[in-house]
C-alpha positions in Angstrom: 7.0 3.4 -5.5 4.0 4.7 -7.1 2.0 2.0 -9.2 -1.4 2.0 -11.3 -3.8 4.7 -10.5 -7.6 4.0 -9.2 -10.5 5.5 -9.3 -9.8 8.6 -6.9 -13.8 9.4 -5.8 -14.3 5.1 -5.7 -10.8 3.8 -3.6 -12.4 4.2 -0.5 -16.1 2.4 -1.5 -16.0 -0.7 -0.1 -18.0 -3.3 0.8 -19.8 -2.6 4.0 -17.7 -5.5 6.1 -14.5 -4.0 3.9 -11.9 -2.2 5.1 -14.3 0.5 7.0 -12.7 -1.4 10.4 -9.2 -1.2 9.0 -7.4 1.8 10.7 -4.1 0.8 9.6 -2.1 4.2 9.5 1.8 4.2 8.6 3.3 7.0 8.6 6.7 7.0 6.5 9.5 9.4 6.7 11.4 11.1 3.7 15.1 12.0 4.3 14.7 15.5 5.7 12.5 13.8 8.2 9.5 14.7 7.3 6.2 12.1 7.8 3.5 11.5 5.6 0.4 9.3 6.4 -0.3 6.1 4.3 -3.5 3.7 4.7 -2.3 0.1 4.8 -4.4 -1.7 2.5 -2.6 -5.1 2.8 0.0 -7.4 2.7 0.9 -9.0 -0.2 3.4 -12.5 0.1 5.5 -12.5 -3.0 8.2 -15.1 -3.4 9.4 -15.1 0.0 9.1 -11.3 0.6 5.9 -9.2 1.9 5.1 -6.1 0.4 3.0 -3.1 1.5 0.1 -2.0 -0.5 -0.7 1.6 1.1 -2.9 4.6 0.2 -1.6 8.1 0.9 -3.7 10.3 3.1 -2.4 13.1 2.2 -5.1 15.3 0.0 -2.6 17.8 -1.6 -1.0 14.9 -2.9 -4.2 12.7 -3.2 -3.9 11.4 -7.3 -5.8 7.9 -6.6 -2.3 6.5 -7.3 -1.0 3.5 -4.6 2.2 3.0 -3.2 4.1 -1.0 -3.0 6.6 -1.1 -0.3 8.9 -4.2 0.4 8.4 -4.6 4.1 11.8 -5.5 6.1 11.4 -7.8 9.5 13.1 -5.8 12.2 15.8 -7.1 14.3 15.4 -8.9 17.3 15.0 -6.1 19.6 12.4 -4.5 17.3 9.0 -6.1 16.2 8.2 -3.6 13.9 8.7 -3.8 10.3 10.3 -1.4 8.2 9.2 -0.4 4.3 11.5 0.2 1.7 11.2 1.0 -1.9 12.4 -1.8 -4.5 13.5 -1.1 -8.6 12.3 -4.7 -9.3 9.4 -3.7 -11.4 8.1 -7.4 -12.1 7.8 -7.7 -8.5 5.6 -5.1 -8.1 3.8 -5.9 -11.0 3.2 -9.3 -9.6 2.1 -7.7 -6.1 -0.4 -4.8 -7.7 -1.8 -8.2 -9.4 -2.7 -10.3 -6.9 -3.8 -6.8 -4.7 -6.3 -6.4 -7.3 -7.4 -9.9 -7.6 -8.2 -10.3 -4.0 -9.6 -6.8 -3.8 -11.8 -6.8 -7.0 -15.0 -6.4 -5.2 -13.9 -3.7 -2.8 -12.4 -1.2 -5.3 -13.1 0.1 -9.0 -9.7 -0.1 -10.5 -8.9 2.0 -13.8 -6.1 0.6 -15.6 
C-alpha cells in the first residue's frame, strides 16, 4: 500500500552513519509471480503488529512514494516473515507517523 510521497532526489540522503550500511533488500512477489525489489527502511511496532516501511528499487516505477506492509511471523518451520497489505488506513497512518518521527533527520519528507 502506497503512502505519502518524499522527496524523490532527497530519500536516499542520509546521514553519513544512516542507512548507507542498511542492505536490507525484499523482494515481493505479485500474483503472476513476478518480483520486485523493495529497500527495508524499518520496522514499525504498532499495537501488537510490525509493519514494513520499504522503498521500491525499481526506477521505472521510482515516484518517491513508500510502501507499509503488515509483516506476518512465519510458522514454526519458517523464520522468515511474510508482508501483506492491510485496508486499515489509521494504521498506516499511525505507522507513516512514527517512520517519520524517528526518521526526521535522515529524510526530507514532502507532505
Amino acid at each position: 500500500m502506497k503512502d505519502e510521497l518524499l522527496n524523490d532526489d532527497e530519500i536516499f540522503e542520509e546521514e553519513e552513519e544512516g542507512f548507507e550500511d542498511v542492505d536490507d533488500i525484499v523482494t515481493l512477489y505479485d500474483d503472476d509471480g513476478v518480483g520486485f525489489d523493495f529497500q527495508l527502511l524499518d520496522m514499525i511496532p504498532y499495537e501488537g503488529e510490525n509493519y514494513a516501511v520499504l522503498y521500491p528499487l525499481d526506477e521505472e516505477e521510482d515516484d518517491g512514494s513508500l510502501v507499509i506492509l503488515k509483516a506476518v511471523p512465519g510458522d514454526e518451520d519458517s523464520e522468515e516473515e511474510t508482508f501483506v497489505g492491510t485496508d486499515d488506513e489509521e494504521a498506516l497512518a499511525a505507522v507513516y507517523a512514527i517512520f517519520k518521527e524517528l526518521h526526521a533527520e535522515d529524510y526530507d519528507f514532502a507532505d
